[in-house]
C-alpha positions, 0 to 999 in steps of 0.5 A, spaced: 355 708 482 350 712 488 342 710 486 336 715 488 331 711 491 324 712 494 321 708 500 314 707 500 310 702 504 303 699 504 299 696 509 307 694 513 309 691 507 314 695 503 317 697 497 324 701 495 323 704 488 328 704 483 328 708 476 331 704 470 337 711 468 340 710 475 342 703 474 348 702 470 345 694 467 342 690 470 341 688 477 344 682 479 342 677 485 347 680 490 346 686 489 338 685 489 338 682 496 344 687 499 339 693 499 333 689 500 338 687 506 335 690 513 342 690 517 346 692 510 342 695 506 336 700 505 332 694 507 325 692 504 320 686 502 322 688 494 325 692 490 320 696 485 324 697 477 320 702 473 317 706 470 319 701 463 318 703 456 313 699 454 308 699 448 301 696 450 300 700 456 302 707 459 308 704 464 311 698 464 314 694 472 318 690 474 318 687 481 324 684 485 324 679 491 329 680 496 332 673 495 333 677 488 328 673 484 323 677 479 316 677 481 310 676 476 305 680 480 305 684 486 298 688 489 302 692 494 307 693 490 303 696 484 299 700 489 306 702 491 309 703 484 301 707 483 303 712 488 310 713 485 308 715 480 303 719 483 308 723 487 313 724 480 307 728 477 306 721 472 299 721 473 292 724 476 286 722 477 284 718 471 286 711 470 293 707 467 295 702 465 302 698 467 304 692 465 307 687 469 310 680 467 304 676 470 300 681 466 296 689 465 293 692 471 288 698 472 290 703 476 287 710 480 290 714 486 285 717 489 285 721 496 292 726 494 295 719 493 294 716 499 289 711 497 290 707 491 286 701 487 288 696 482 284 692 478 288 686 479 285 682 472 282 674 472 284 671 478 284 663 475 283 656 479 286 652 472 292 647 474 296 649 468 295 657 469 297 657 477 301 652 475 300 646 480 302 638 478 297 633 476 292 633 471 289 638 469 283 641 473 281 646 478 284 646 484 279 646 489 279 644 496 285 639 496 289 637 501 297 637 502 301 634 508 306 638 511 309 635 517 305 630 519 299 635 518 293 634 513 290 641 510 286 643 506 287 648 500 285 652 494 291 654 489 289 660 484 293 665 480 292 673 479 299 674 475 302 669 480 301 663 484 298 663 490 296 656 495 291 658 501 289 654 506 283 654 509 283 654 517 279 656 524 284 660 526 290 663 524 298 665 526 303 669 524 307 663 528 303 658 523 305 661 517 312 661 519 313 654 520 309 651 515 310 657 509 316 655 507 314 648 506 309 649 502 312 654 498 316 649 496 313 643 494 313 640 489 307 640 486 307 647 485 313 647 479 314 656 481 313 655 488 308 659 491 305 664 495 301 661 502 295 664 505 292 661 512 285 663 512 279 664 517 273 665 514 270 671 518 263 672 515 260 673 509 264 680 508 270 678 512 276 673 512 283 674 516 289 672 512 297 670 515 301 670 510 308 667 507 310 671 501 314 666 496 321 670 496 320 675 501 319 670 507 313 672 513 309 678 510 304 683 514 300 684 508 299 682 499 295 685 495 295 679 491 294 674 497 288 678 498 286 678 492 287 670 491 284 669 499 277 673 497 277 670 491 277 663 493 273 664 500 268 667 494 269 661 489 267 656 495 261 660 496 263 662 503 263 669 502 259 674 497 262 678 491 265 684 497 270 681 501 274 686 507 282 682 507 284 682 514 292 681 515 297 683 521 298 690 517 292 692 515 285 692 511 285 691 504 277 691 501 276 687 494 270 686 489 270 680 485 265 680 479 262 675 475 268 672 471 272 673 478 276 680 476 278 683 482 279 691 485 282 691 490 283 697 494 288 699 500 293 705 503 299 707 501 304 711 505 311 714 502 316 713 508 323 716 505 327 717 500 335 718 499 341 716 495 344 709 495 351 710 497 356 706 492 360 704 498 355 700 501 356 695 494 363 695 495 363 693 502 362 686 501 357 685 506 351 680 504 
């Protein structure tokens, strides 16, 4: 059947809202990846299901890669979902809560929606929580070697795993090439999300980033938090830290327990009706 969407993107990262009553079921790989399918479908970097029924918050979400698998946590996403609802009338200025599978937000809008902050939770060092192989420890300035190269990383978890790896300098061409590679190592057992980091100044890192299901990303609300997090865990920056990408810039507050707000745009691109034939079309 045709599906209502509404288009969204923040930072370059974007995101097609879906609500549950317009899905006959559940959605299926095949179908996640053909609308999310830049040529064939609508195209974005996710696909955004909700607001869901849920009884320890006000909303529920779940988040869609576009290789078709279910995402713990997405910042953007959540920013994105915030203004959704937002536009919907769901929700004023107050705060709200919406529960993911990597764990309860906080979110505001503010600024007639256009801005958004998510309180983004505990982001966590611990080898069992991110998860990353090996015994258990706070994976703290390790190295890795990809393709011959030796590089150092931090992994955390805000909701879902990141791996950032600390450079002088960062490239989009950089986080092409090694990305993958890491992403799909094996000692992260659910993959990972990369960051390439450069740390600026005590106020400001520089972040690339190879997004775990969705490939090379302009921006992340989560790798923002993860970055800051880490260049802060490794007293290289203070407790506010400007998260520079290739789309934009994020601001995150890190408090004592390593809780994250963070705090970025949100602009509404489109919205309209996903055609059945595009389903029947057989195209992938």
């Amino acid at each position: 059947m045709a599906i209502e969407f509404l288009k969204y993107h923040a930072l370059g990262n974007d995101y097609i809202v879906l609500q549950p009553s317009d899905i006959a079921g559940e959605l299926s790989e095949p179908q996640i990846r053909l609308i999310c399918h830049r040529n064939y479908g609508v195209g974005s970097d996710g696909i955004l299901l909700g607001p869901l029924e849920t009884q320890e918050c006000n909303f529920g979400l779940r988040i869609f890669n576009p290789d078709g698998s279910e995402a713990e946590k997405s910042g953007n996403g959540l920013r994105i979902f915030s203004r959704y609802l937002w536009d919907k009338g769901l929700v004023k200025s107050e705060p709200f809560a919406i529960m993911t599978p990597g764990g309860k937000v906080i979110c505001r809008v503010h600024e007639g929606g256009e801005t958004v902050t998510v309180e983004m939770g505990r982001v966590s060092f611990d080898s069992r929580k991110i998860p990353v192989e090996g015994p258990p420890r706070e994976v703290i300035d390790e190295t890795i070697l990809v393709e011959g190269q030796e590089l150092r990383f931090c992994a955390a978890t805000v909701g879902n795993p990141h791996c950032v790896i600390l450079h002088e300098e960062v490239a989009a061409e950089e986080a092409v090439k090694w990305g993958p590679l890491i992403e799909n190592d094996a000692r992260f057992p659910n993959r990972t999300n990369v960051q390439f980091m450069k740390v600026i100044d005590r106020a400001n890192i520089q972040i690339e980033i190879w997004e775990r299901g969705a490939g090379y990303t302009l921006a992340s609300g989560s790798s923002a938090s993860a970055a800051a997090a880490v260049a802060h865990r490794l007293g290289l920056c203070d407790s506010e830290v400007a998260v520079h990408m290739s789309g934009g810039k994020i601001d995150i507050v890190i408090s004592n327990d390593f809780s994250v707000s963070m705090t970025g745009p949100v602009i509404k691109v489109a919205e309209g009706v996903i055609s059945e034939e595009m389903f029947n079309s057989g195209e992938r």
